[in-house]
C-alpha positions in Angstrom: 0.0 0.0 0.0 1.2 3.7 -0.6 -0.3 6.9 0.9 0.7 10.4 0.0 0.6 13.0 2.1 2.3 16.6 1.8 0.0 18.6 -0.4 -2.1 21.8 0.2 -2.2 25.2 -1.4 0.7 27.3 -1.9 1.2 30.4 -3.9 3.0 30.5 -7.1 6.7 30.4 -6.5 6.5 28.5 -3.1 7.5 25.0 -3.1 6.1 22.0 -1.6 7.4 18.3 -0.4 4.8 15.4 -0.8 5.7 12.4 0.7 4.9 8.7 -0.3 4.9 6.2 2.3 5.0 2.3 1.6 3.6 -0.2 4.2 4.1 -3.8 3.7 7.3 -3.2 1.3 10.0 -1.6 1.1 11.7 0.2 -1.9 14.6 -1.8 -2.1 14.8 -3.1 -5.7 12.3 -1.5 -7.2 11.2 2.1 -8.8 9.3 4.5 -7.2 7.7 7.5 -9.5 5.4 10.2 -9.3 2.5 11.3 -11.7 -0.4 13.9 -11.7 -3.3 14.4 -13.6 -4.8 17.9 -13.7 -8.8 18.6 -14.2 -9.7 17.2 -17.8 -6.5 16.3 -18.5 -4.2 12.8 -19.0 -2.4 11.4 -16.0 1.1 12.8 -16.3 4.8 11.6 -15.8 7.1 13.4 -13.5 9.7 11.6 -11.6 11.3 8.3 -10.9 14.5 6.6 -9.0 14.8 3.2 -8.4 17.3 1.1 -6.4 19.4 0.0 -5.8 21.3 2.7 -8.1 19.0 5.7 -7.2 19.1 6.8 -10.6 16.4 9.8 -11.9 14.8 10.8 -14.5 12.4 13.6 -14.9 9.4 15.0 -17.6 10.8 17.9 -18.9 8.0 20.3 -18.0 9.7 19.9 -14.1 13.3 19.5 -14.7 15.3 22.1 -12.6 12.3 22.6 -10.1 11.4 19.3 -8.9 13.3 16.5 -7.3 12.9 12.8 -6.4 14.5 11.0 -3.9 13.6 8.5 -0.8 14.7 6.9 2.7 14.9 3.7 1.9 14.8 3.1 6.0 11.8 4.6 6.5 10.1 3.0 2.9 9.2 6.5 2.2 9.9 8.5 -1.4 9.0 12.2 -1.6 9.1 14.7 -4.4 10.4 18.1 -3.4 8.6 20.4 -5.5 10.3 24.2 -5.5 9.3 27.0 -8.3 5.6 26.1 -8.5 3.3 27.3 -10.9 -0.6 27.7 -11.6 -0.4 25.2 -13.8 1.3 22.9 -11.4 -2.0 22.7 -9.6 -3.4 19.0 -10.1 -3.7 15.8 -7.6 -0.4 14.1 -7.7 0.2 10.4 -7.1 2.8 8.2 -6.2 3.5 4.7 -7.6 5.8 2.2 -7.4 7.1 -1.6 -9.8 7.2 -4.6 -8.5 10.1 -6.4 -7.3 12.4 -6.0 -9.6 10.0 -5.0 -12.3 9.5 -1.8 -14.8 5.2 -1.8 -15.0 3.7 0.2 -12.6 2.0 -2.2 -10.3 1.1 -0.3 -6.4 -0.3 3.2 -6.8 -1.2 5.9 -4.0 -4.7 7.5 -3.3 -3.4 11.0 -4.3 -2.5 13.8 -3.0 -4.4 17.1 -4.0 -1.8 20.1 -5.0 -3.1 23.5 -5.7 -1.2 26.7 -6.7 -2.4 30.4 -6.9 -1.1 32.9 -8.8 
């Protein structure tokens, strides 16, 4: 199971850390990602690392202002969200593979995100 938690409303250039929490599992040997989908609009790639080499890689639209990375101790990824914009506003999800795998298997309930101008 994963649960988000983190998001809120914050003005435009404020920044933001969700969190993703795993219960049952760890991270260990697996990716871990993050995704939104905005009102109307297709569910989106942002972020992923997976371990054990903690490599990244990002959607274009948030290089430079958002980062991924986890504590693999406490089973917990978070996305540290600086910069945001209006257009940034949309519920944003975490997921994660399966052992070893590259599908996205476990997803997160969502965590709602919404910035003013």
């Amino acid at each position: 199971q994963l649960v988000e938690s983190g998001g809120g409303r914050v003005q435009a250039g404020g920044s933001l850390r969700v969190s993703c929490a795993a219960s049952g599992r760890t991270f260990s040997n697996r990716g871990a990602g993050w995704f939104r989908q905005a009102p109307g609009k297709d569910l989106e790639f942002l972020a992923r690392i997976r371990w054990p080499s903690v490599n990244t890689d990002y959607a274009d639209s948030v290089k430079g202002r958002f980062t991924i990375f986890g504590n693999n101790a406490k089973n917990t990824v978070y996305l540290q969200m600086n910069n945001l914009k209006p257009e940034d506003t949309a519920v944003y999800y975490c997921a994660a593979t399966a052992l070893f795998g590259t599908s996205w298997t476990y997803w997160g309930q969502g965590t709602q995100v919404t910035v003013s101008s």
